[in-house]
Biotite code that builds the C-alpha atoms (Angstrom):
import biotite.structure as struc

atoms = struc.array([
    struc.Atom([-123.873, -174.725, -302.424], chain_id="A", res_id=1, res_name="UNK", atom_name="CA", element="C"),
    struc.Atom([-125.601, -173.450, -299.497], chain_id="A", res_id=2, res_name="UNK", atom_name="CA", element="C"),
    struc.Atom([-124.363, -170.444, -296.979], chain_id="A", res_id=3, res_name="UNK", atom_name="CA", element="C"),
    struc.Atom([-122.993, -171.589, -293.577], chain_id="A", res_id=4, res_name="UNK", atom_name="CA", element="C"),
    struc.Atom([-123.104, -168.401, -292.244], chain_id="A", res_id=5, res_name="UNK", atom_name="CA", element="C"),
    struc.Atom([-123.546, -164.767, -292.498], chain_id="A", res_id=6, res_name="UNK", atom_name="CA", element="C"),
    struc.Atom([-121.416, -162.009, -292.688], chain_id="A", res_id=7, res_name="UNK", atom_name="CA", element="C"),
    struc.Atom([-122.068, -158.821, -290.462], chain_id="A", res_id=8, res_name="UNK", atom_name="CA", element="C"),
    struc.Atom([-120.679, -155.805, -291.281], chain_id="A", res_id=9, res_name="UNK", atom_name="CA", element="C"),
    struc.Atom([-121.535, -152.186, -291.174], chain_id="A", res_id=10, res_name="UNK", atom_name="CA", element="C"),
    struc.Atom([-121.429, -151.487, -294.801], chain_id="A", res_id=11, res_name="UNK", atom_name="CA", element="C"),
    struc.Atom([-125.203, -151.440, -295.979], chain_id="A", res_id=12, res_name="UNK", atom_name="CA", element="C"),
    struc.Atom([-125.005, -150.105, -299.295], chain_id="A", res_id=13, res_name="UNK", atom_name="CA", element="C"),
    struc.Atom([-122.800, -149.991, -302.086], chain_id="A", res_id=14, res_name="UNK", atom_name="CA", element="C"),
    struc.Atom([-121.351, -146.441, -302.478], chain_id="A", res_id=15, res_name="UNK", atom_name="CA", element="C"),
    struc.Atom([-119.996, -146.924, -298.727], chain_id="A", res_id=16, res_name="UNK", atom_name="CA", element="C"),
    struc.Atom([-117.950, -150.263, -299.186], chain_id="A", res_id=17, res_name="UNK", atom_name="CA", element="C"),
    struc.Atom([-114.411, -150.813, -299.314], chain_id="A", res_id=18, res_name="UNK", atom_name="CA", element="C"),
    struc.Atom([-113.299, -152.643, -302.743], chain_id="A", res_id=19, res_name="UNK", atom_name="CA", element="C"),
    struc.Atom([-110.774, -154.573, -301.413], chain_id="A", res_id=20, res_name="UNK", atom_name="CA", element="C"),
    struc.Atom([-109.530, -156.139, -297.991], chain_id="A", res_id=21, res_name="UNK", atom_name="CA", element="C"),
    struc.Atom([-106.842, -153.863, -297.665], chain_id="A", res_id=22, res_name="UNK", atom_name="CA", element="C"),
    struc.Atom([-109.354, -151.198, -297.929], chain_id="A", res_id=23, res_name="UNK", atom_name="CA", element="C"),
    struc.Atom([-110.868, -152.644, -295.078], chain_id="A", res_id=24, res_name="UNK", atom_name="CA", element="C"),
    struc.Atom([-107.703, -153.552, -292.960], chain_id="A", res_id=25, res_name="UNK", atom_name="CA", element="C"),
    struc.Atom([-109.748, -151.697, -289.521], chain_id="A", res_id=26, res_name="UNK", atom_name="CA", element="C"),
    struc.Atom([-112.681, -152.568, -290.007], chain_id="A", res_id=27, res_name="UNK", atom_name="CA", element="C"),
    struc.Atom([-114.536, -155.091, -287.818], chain_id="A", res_id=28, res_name="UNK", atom_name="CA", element="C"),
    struc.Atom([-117.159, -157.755, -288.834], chain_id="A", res_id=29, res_name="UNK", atom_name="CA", element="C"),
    struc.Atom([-118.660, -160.653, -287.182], chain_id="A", res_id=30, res_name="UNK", atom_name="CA", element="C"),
    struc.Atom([-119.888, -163.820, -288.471], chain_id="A", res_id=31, res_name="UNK", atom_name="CA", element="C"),
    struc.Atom([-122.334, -165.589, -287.210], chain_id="A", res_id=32, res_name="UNK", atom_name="CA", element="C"),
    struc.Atom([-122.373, -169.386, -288.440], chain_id="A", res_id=33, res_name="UNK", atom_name="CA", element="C"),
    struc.Atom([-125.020, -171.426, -288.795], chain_id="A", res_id=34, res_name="UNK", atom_name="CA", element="C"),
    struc.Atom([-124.993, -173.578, -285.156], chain_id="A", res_id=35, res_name="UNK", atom_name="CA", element="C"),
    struc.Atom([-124.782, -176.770, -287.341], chain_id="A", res_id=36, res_name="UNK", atom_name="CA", element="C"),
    struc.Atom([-121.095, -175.938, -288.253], chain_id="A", res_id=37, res_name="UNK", atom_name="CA", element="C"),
    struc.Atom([-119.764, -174.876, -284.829], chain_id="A", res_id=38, res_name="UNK", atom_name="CA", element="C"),
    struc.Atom([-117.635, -177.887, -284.244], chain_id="A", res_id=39, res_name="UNK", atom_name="CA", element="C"),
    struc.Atom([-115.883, -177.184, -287.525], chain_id="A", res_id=40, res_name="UNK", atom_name="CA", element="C"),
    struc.Atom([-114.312, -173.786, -285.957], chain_id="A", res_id=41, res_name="UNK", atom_name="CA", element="C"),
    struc.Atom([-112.464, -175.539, -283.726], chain_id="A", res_id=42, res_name="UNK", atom_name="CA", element="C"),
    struc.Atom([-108.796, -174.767, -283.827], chain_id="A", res_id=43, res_name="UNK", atom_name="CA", element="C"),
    struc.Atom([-109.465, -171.693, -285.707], chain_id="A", res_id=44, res_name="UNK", atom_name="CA", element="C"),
    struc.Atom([-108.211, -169.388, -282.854], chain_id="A", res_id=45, res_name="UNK", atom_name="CA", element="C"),
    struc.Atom([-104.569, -170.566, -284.053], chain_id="A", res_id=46, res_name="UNK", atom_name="CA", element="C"),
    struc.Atom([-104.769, -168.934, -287.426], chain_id="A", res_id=47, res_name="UNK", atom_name="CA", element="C"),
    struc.Atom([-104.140, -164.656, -287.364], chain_id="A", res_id=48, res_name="UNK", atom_name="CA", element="C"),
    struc.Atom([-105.584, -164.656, -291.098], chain_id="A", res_id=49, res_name="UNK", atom_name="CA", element="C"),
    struc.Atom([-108.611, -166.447, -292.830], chain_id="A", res_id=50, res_name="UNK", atom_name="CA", element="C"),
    struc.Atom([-110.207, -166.919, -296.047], chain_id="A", res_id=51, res_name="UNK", atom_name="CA", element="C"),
    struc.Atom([-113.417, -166.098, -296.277], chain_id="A", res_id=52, res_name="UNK", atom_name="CA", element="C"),
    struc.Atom([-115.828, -167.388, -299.577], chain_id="A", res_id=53, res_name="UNK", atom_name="CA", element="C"),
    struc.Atom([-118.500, -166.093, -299.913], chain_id="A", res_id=54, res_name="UNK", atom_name="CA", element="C"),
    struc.Atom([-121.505, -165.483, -302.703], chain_id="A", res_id=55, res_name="UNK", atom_name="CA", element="C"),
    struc.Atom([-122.203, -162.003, -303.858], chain_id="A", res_id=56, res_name="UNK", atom_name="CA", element="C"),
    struc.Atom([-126.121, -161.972, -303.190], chain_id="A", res_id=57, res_name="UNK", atom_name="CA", element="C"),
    struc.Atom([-126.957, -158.679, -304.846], chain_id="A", res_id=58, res_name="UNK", atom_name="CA", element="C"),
    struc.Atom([-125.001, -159.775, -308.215], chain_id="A", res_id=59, res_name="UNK", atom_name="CA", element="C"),
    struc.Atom([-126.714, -160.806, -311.078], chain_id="A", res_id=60, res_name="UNK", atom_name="CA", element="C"),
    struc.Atom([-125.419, -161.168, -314.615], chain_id="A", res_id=61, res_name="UNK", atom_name="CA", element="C"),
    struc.Atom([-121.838, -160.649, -315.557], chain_id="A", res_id=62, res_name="UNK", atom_name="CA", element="C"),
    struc.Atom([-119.801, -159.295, -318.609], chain_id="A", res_id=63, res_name="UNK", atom_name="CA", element="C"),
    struc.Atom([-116.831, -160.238, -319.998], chain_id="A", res_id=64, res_name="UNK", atom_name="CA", element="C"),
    struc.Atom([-114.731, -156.988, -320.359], chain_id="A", res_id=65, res_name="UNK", atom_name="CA", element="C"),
    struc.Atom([-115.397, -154.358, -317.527], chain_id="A", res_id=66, res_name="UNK", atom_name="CA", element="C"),
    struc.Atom([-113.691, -151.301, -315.858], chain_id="A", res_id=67, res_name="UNK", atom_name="CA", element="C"),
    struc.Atom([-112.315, -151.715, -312.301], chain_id="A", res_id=68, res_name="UNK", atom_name="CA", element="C"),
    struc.Atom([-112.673, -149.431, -309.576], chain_id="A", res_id=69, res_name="UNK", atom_name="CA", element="C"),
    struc.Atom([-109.069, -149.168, -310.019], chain_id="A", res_id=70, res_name="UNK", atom_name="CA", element="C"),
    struc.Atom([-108.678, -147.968, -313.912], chain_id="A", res_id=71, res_name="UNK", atom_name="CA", element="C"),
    struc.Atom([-110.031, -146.280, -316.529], chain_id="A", res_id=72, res_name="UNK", atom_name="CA", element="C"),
    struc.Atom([-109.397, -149.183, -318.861], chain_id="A", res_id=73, res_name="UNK", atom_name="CA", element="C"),
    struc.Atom([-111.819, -152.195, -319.683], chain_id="A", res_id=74, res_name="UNK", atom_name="CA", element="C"),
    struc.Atom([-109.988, -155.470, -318.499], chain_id="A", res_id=75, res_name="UNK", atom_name="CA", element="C"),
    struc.Atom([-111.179, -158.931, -318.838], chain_id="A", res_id=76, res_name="UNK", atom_name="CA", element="C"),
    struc.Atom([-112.967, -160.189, -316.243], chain_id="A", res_id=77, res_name="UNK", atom_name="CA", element="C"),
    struc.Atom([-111.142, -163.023, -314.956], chain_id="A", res_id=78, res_name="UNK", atom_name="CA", element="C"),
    struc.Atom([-108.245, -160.197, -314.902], chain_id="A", res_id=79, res_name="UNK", atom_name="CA", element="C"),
    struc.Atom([-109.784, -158.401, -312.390], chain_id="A", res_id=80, res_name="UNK", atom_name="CA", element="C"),
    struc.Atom([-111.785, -158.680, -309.066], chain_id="A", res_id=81, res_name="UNK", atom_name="CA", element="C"),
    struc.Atom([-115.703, -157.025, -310.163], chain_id="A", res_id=82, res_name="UNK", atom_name="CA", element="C"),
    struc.Atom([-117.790, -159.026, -308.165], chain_id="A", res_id=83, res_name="UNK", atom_name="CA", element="C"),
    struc.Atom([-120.532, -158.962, -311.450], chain_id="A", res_id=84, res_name="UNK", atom_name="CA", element="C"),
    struc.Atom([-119.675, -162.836, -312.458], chain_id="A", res_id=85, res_name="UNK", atom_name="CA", element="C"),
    struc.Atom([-120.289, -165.885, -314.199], chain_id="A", res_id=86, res_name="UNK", atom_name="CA", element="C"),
    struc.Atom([-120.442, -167.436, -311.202], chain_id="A", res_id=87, res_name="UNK", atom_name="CA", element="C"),
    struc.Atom([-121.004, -164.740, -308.034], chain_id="A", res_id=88, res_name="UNK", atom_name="CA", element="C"),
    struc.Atom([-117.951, -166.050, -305.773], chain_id="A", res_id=89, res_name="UNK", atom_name="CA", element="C"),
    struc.Atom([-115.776, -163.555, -303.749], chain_id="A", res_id=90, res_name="UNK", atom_name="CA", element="C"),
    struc.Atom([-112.890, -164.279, -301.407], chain_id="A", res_id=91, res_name="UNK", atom_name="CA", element="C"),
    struc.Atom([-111.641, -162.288, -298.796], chain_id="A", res_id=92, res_name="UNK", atom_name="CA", element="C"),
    struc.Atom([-108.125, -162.160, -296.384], chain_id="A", res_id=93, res_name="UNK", atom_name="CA", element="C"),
    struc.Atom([-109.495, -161.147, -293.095], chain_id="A", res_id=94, res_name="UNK", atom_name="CA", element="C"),
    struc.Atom([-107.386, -160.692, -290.151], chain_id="A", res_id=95, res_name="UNK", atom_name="CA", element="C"),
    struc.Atom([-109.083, -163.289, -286.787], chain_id="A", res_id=96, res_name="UNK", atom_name="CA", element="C"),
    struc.Atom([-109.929, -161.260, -283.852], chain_id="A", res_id=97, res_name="UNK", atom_name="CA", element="C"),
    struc.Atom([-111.763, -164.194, -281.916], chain_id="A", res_id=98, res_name="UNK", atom_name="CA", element="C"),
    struc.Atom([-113.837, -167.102, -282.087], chain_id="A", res_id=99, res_name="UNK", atom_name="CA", element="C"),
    struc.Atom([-116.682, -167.760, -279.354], chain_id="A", res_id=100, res_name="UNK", atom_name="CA", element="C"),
    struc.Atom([-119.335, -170.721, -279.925], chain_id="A", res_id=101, res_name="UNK", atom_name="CA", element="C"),
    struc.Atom([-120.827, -169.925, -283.542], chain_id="A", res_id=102, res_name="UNK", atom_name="CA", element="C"),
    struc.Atom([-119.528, -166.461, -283.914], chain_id="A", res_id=103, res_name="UNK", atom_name="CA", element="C"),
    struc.Atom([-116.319, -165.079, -285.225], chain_id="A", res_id=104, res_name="UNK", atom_name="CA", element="C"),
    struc.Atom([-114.918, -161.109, -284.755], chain_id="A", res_id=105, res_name="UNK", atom_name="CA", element="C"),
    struc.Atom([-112.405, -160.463, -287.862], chain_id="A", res_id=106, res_name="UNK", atom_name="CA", element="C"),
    struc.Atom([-111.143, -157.318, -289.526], chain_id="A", res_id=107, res_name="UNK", atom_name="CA", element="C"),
    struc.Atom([-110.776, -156.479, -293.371], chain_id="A", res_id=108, res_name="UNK", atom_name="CA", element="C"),
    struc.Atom([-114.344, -157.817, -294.378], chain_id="A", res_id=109, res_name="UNK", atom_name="CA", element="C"),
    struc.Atom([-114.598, -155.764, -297.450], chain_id="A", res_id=110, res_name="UNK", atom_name="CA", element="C"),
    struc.Atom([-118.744, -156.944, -297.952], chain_id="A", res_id=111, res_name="UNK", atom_name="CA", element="C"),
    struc.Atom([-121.866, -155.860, -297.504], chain_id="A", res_id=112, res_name="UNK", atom_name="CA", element="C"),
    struc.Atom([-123.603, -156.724, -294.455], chain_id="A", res_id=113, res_name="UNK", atom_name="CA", element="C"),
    struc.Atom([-125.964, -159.792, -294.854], chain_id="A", res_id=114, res_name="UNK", atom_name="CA", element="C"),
    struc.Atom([-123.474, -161.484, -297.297], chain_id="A", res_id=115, res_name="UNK", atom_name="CA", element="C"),
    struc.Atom([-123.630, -165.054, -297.697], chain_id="A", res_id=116, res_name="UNK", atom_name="CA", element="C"),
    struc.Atom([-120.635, -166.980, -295.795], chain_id="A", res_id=117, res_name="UNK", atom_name="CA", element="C"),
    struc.Atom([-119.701, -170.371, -298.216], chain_id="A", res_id=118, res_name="UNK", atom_name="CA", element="C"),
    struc.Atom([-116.668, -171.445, -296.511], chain_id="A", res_id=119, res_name="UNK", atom_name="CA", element="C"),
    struc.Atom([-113.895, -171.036, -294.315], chain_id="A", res_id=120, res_name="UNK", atom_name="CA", element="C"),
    struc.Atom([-110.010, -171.416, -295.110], chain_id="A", res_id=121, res_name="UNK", atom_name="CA", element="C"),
    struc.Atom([-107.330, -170.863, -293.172], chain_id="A", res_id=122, res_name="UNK", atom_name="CA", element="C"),
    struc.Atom([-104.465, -168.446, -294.442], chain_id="A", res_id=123, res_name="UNK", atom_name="CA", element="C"),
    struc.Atom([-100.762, -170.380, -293.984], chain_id="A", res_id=124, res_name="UNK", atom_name="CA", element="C"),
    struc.Atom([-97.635, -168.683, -295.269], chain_id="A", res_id=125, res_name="UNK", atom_name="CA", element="C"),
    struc.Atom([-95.962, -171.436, -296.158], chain_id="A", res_id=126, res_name="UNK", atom_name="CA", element="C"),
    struc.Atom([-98.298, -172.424, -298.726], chain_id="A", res_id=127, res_name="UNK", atom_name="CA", element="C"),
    struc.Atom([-100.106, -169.458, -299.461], chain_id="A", res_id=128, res_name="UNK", atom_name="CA", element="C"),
    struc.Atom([-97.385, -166.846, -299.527], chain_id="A", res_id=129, res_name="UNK", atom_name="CA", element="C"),
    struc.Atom([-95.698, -166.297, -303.260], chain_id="A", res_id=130, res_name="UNK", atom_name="CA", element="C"),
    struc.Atom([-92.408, -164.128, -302.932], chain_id="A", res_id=131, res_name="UNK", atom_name="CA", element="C"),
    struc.Atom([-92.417, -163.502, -306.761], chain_id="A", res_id=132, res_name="UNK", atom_name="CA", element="C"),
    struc.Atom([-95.990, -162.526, -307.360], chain_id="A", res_id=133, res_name="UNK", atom_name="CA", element="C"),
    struc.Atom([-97.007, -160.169, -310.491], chain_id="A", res_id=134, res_name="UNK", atom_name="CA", element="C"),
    struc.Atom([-99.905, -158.016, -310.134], chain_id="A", res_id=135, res_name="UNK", atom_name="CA", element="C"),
    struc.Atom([-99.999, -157.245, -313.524], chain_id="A", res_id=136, res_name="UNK", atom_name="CA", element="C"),
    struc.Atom([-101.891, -154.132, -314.502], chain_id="A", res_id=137, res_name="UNK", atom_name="CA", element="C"),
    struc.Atom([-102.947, -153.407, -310.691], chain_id="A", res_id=138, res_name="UNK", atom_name="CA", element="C"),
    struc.Atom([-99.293, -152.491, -309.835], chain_id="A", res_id=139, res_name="UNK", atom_name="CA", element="C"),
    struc.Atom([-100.339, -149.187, -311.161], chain_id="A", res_id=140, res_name="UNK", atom_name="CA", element="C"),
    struc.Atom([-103.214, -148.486, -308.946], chain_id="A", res_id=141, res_name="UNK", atom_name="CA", element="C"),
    struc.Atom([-102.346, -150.247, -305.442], chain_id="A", res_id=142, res_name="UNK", atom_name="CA", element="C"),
    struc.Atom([-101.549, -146.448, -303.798], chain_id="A", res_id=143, res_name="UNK", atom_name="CA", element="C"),
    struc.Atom([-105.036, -146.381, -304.405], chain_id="A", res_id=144, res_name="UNK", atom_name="CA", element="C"),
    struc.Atom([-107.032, -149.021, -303.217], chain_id="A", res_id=145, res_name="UNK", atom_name="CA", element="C"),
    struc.Atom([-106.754, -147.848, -299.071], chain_id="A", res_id=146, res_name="UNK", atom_name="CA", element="C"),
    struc.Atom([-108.744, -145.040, -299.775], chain_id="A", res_id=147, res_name="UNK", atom_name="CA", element="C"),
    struc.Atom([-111.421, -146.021, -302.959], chain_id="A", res_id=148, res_name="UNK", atom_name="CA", element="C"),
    struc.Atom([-114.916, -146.949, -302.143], chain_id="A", res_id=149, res_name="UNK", atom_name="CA", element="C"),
    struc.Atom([-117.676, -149.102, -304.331], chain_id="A", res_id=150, res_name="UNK", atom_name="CA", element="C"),
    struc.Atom([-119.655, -147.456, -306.646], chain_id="A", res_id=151, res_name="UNK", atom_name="CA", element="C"),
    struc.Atom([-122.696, -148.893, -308.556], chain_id="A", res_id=152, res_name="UNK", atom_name="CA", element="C"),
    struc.Atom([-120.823, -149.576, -311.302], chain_id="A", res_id=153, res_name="UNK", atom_name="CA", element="C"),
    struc.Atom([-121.208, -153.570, -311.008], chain_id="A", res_id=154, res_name="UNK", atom_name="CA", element="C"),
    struc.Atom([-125.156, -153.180, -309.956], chain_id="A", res_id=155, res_name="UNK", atom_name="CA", element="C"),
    struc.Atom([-127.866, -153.901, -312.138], chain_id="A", res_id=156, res_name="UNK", atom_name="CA", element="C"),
])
């Protein structure tokens, strides 16, 4: 895989970040794609949310049972978001401010700034939206999440 973009924000270390989107909801990035890949934001501007993949570039190694920011308890990985991982993918909702040549303005970008941009999804209700959706053990913590910031907890 190789980066089409990257991801601008003003979070430069660790401690500072958000953990989550939601943690993020007002806070603007830009992305600035590689000009090779500007005809593939066309029609973007019709879409309020996006995905955004990305790689997490300061990651390295993973382990199977960790601690989220959100608990005290060690989960299994793949039962939690820690961006430490077999394979160093993240995914973000971010709200679309604007898209102008090879740049894009969203909110919610919950990443450090210089972060790898993979790909581009948009977000549609009617096939993303799930009215039933568990959250297993994170419904315990969500009152939390507006308000808690990375740690190094996941560095190396």
């Amino acid at each position: 895989m190789h980066p089409i973009g990257i991801i601008h924000t003003r979070f430069t270390s660790l401690e500072e970040m958000p953990i989550q989107p939601a943690g993020a909801r007002d806070e603007r990035a830009e992305i600035v794609i590689d000009p090779k890949y500007t005809e593939g934001l066309k029609d973007l501007d019709g879409f309020s949310h996006l995905y955004l993949i990305y790689r997490f570039h300061l990651s390295d190694g993973y382990a199977l049972t960790v601690t989220p920011f959100l608990d005290k308890k060690p989960r299994g990985l793949f039962a939690t978001r820690a961006p430490r991982r077999p394979n160093p993918i993240g995914l973000s909702l971010v709200r679309l401010e604007k898209v102008q040549d090879n740049r894009m303005s969203v909110f919610g970008a919950d990443v450090i700034d210089g972060t790898p941009l993979l790909d581009i999804k948009p977000y549609v209700p009617a096939f993303d939206g799930v009215e039933d959706a568990k959250s297993g053990w994170v419904s315990a913590s969500k009152d939390q999440l507006a308000d808690k910031r990375s740690d190094r907890r996941f560095a190396d």
